[in-house]
C-alpha positions in Angstrom: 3.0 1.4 28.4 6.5 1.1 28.9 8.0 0.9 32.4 10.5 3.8 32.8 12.1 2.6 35.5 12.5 -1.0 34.0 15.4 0.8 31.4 17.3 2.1 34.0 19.2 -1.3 35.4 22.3 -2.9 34.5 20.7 -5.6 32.5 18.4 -3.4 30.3 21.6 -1.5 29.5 23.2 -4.3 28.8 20.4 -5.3 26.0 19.6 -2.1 25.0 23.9 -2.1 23.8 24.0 -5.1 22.9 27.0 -5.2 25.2 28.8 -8.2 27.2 30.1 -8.2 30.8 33.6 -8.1 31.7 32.8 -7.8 35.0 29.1 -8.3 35.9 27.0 -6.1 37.9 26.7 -7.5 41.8 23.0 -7.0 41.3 21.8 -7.0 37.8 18.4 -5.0 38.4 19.6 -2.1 40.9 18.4 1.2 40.1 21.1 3.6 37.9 20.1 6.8 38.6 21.8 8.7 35.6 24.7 8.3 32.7 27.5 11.1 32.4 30.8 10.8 30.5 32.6 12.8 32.8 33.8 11.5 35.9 34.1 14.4 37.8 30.6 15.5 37.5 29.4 11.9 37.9 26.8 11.6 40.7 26.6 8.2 43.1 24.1 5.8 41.2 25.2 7.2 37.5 26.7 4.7 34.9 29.5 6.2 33.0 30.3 5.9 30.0 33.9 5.7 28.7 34.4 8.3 25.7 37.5 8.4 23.6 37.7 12.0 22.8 40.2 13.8 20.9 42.3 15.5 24.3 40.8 12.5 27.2 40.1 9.1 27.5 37.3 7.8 29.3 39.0 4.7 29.6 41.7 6.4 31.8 39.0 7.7 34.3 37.5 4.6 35.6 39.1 5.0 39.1 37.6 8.5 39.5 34.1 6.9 38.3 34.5 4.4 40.6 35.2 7.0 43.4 32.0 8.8 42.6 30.0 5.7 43.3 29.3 4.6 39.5 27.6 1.2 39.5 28.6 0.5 36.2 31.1 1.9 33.4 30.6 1.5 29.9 33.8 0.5 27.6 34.6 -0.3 24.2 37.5 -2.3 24.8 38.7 -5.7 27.2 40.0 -4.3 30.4 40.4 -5.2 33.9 38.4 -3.1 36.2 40.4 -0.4 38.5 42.4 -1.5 41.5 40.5 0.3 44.1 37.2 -0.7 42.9 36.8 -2.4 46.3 32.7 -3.1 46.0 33.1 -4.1 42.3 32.7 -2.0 39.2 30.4 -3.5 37.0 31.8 -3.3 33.0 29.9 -3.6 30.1 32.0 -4.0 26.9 30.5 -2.4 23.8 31.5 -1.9 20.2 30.6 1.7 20.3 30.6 3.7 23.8 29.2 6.9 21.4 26.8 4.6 19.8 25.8 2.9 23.0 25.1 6.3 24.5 22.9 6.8 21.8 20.9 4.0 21.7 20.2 4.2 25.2 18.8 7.8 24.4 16.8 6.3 21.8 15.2 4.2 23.9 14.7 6.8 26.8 13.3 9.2 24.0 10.5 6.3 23.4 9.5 6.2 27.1 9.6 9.9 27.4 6.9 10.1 24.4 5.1 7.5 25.7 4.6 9.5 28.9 3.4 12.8 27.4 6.7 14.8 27.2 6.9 16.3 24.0 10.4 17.4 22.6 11.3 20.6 21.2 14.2 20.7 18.9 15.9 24.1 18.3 18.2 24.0 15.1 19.6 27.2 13.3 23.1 29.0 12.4 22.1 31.4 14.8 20.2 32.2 18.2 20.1 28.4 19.2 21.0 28.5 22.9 19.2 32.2 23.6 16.1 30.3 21.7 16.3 27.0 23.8 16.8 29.2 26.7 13.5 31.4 26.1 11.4 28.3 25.3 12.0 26.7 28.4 11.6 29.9 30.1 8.1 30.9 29.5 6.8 27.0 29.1 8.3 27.0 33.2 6.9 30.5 33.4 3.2 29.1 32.4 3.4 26.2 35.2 4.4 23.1 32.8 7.3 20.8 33.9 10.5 20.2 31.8 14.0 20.4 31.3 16.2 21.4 28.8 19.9 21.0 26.9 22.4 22.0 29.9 24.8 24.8 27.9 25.4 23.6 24.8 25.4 20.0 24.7 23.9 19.8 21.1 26.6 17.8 19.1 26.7 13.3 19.3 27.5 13.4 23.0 25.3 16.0 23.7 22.5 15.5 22.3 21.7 12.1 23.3 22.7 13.1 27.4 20.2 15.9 26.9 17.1 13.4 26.7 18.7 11.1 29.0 18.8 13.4 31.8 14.5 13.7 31.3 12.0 12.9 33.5 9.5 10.9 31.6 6.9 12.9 33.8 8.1 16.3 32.4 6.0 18.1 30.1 8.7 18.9 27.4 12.0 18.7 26.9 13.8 21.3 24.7 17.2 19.5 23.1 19.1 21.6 20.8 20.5 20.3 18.1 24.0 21.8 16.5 26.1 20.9 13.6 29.4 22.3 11.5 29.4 19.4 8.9 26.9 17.8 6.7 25.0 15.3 7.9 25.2 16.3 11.7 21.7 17.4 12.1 20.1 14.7 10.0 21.7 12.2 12.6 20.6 14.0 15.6 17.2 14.5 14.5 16.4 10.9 13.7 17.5 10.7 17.6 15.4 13.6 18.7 12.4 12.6 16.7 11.1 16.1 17.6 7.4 16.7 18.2 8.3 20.5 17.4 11.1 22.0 15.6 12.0 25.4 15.8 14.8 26.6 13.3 15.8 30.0 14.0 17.8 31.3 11.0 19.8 31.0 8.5 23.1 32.9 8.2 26.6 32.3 6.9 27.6 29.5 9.0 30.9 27.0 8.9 30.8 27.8 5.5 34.1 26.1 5.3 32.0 22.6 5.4 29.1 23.8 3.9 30.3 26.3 0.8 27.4 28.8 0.8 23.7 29.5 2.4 22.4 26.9 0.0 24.8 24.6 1.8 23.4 25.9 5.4 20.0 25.7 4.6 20.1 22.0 3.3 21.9 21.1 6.3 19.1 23.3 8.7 16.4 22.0 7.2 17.2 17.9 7.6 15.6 18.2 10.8 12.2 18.5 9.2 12.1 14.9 7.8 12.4 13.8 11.0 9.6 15.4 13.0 6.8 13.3 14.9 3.3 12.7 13.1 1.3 16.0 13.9 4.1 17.6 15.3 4.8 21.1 14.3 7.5 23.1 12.7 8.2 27.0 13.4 10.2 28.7 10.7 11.5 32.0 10.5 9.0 34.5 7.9 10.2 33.6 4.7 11.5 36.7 3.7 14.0 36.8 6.7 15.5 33.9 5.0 18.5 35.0 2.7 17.2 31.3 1.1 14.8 28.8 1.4 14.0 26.1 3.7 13.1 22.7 2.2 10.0 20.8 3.2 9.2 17.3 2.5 6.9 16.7 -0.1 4.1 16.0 1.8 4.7 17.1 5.4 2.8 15.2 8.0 2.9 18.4 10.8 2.0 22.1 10.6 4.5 24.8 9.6 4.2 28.4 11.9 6.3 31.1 10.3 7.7 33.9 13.3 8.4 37.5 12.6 8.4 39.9 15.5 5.8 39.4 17.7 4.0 41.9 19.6 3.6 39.2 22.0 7.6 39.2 22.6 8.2 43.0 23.1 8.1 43.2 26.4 11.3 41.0 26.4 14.5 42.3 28.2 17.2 41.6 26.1 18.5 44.0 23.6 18.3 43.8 20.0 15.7 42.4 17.2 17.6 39.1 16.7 16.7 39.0 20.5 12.9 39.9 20.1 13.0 37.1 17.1 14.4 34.7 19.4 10.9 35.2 21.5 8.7 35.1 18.8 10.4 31.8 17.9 9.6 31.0 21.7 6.3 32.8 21.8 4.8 30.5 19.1 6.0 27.3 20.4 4.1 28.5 23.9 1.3 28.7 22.0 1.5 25.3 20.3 0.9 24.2 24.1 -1.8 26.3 23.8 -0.7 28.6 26.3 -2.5 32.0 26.3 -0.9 35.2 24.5 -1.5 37.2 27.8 0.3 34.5 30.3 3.2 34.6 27.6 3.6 38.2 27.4 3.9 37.9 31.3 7.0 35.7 31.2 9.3 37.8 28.6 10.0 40.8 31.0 11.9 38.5 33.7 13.4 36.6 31.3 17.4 36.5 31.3 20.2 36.1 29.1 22.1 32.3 28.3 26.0 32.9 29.9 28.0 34.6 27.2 25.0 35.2 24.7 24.5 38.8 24.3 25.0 39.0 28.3 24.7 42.5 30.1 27.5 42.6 33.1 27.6 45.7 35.1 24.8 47.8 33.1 23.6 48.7 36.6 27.2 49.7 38.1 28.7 53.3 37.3 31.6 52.8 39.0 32.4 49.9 36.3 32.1 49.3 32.1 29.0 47.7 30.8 30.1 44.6 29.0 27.9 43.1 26.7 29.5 39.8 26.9 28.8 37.5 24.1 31.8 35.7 23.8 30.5 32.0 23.0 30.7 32.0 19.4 30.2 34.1 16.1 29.9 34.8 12.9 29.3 37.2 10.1 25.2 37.0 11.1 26.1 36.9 14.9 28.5 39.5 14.7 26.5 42.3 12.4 23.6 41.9 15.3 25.9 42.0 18.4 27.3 45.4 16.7 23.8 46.4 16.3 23.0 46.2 20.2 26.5 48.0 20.5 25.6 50.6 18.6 22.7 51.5 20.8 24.5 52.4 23.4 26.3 55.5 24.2 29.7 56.8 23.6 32.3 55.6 24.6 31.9 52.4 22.8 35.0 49.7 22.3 34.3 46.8 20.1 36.9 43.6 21.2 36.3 41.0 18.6 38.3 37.8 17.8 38.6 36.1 14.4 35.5 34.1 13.1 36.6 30.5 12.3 35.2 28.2 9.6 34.2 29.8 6.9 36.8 29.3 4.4 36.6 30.9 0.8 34.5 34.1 2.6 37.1 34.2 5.6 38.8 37.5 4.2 35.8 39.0 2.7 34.0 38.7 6.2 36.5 39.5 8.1 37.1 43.0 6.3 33.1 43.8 5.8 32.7 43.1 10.1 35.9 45.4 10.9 34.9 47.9 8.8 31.5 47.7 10.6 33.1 47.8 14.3 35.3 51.0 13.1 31.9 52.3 12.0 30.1 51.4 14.8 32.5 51.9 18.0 34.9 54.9 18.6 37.5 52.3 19.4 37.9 48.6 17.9 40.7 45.7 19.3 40.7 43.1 16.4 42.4 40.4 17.8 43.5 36.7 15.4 45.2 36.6 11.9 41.8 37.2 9.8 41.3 40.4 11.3 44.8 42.0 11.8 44.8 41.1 8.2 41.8 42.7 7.4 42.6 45.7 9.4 45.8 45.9 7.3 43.8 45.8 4.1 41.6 48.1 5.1 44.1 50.6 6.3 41.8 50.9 9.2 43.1 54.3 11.5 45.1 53.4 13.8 43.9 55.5 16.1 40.2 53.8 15.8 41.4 50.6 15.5 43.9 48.3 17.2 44.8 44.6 15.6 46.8 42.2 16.7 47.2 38.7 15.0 47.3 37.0 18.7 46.3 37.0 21.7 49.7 37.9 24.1 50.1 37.6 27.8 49.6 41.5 28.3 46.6 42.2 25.7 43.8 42.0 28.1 45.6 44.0 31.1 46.5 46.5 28.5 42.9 46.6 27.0 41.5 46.8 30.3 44.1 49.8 31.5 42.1 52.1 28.5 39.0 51.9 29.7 36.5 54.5 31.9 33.9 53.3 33.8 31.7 55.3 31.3 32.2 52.5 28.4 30.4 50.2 27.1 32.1 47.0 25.5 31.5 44.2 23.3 33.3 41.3 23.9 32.7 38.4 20.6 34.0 35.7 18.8 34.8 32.1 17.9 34.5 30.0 20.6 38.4 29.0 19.7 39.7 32.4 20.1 38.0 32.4 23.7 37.3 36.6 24.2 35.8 35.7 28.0 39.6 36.2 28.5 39.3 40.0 28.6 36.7 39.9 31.6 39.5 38.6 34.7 41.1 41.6 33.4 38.6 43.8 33.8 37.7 42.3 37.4 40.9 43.3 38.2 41.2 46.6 37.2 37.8 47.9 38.5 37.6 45.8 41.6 35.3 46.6 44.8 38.7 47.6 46.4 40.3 49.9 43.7 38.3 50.9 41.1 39.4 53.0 38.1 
């Protein structure tokens, strides 16, 4: 049995990296209590780790680590620790800080077995984080122990901080696991090594990286080679798969399909992909053999994931019901959050932004979802270059539909200035076109102190 505390000290970090000391720790076994890569949400006792990332460099943050009382900072190239580092900042030199992140995740995932947590993966073009969410929710509901992915850390960083920040006395741990190229998941999973996998669709994903559904499903289903030796997988019913999933010839785990669940309905959230998303969950809880009544007890007090299908205001008449689910989307995503629209009352207003990376379909999409929203909502605001094209092509009525190609200083005060209190609105898109920005706007104009 592996000593969990015995990983978390300068020197095992040091062999577990394969790293070299620039400047050596003062005390070679003290206790680190945690790794981040972001030094302003490190806590005192956490090593960080200096990422080079695409808008910040670690590198340039090691005063601010220092300042939160990091023990130890992990680089990837010779440097001189910070001038006000007045007790010593410890610096291990590595090839790879992104590699070194993830081998000490490897390791940590090794202790974590070893102790009795099991991992849960949760894959899927659709329905990850409400999935993760619910799993974790009715495995705390039924008394067990765990943690789970904070938001959505499920890419190489992610990913390997998610087990990392696991208590090897937890019960489970549910990581998800993300991807918009090929290859991403099969990476992650060999790092997961999950005990369960739960994949929760498959829908018409980045297909600018992966071409078609056949391209998605290859890419979803990498994560089954790499589950644990009677672990388990839980697939969607076969024939809600637009195409299959692809086992490994001879599968060393169990394979549960989910379809709607009687077990699930008693869930709160809106909408079938919603009561999917608990069935997924439901039969996972019951892989810990927790008890179909105990599980049906969880799903009524169960909540939405921030900007997943979220319900703000339902309960307020004096203000719009906003179904916020502003994280991400696409064609999938967007065809159920109209759905959960649609069930609503009039007046409905659909804001949508453009759906990014799907290349070759991008048009095609783009005009089947506005037509949809003009369908579905008495009034729709289409808002990036893919739909105020589509909008055009479609010769949408103007009066049904507004489109403009970008977002401008005014849109969201002027959306906002249309509305009644008596409306319900869907707010969804890619997470680059950032919709959220509508809901300041709405603050504003149906404030405690003057609303509409």
């Amino acid at each position: 049995m592996i000593d969990p505390d015995a990983l978390w000290t300068p020197d095992a970090f040091a062999e577990l990296t394969g790293g070299r000391w620039l400047v050596p720790p003062q005390d070679p076994a003290a206790a680190i209590t945690g790794v981040g890569i972001d030094s302003r949400t490190l806590a005192p006792g956490e090593a960080f780790v200096a990422i080079a990332g695409e808008r910040f460099d670690g590198h340039a943050f090691l005063d601010k680590a220092q300042a939160a009382g990091a023990p130890l900072a992990i680089v990837e190239r010779d440097m001189a620790p910070p001038d006000n580092a007045d007790d010593g900042l410890a610096l291990l030199r590595v090839d790879s800080t992104v590699a070194a992140l993830q081998a000490l995740a490897a390791r940590w995932r090794a202790v974590l077995g070893a102790a009795g947590c099991r991992i849960i993966s949760v894959c899927g073009s659709n329905g990850k984080t409400t999935t993760r969410h619910l799993i974790h929710h009715v495995l705390s509901h039924a008394g067990l122990a765990g943690s789970q992915s904070p938001k959505s850390f499920n890419n190489h960083l992610g990913v390997p901080l998610t087990l990392l920040g696991a208590k090897a006395g937890d019960d489970f741990l549910v990581a998800e696991i993300g991807t918009n190229h090929p290859g991403e998941i099969d990476a992650l999973a060999a790092l997961v090594r999950p005990d369960i996998a739960v994949v929760t669709s498959i829908g018409e994903e980045h297909l600018e990286f992966f071409r078609d559904l056949h391209g998605v499903a290859r890419e979803e289903s990498a994560v089954l080679a790499h589950i644990a030796a009677g672990g388990g997988a839980v697939l969607p019913a076969e024939d809600r798969l637009p195409v299959p999933l692809t086992l490994p010839p001879e599968p060393a785990f169990t394979v549960t399909h989910f379809d709607l669940d009687p077990v699930a309905a008693g869930l709160a959230l809106p909408g079938e992909h919603n009561r999917l998303n608990a069935s997924a969950a439901t039969a996972v809880a019951r892989c810990f053999r927790i008890g179909d009544e105990a599980i049906a007890a969880a799903w009524p007090a169960a909540g939405h994931a921030p900007m997943r299908g979220e319900l703000l205001h339902a309960d307020d008449p004096a203000r719009p019901t906003v179904i916020n689910d502003a994280y991400n989307a696409n064609p999938t995503s967007m065809r159920a959050a109209l759905a959960v629209l649609g069930q609503y009352p009039s007046p409905r207003l659909a804001v949508l932004g453009d759906m990014l990376e799907l290349g070759p379909v991008a048009a095609s999409a783009h005009r089947d979802i506005a037509a949809l929203a003009a369908d579905t909502a008495e009034h729709c605001v289409l808002i990036g270059p893919r739909f105020a094209a589509a909008a055009a092509q479609l010769a949408l009525d103007a009066r049904a539909v507004s489109a403009y190609p970008e977002w401008t200083h005014t849109l969201a005060a002027d959306i906002a200035a249309g509305l009644e209190a008596d409306a319900t609105v869907l707010i969804k898109g890619s997470r680059g076109m950032a919709v959220e920005r509508l809901l300041p706007a709405l603050d504003s104009r149906f404030d405690a102190a003057g609303r509409a």
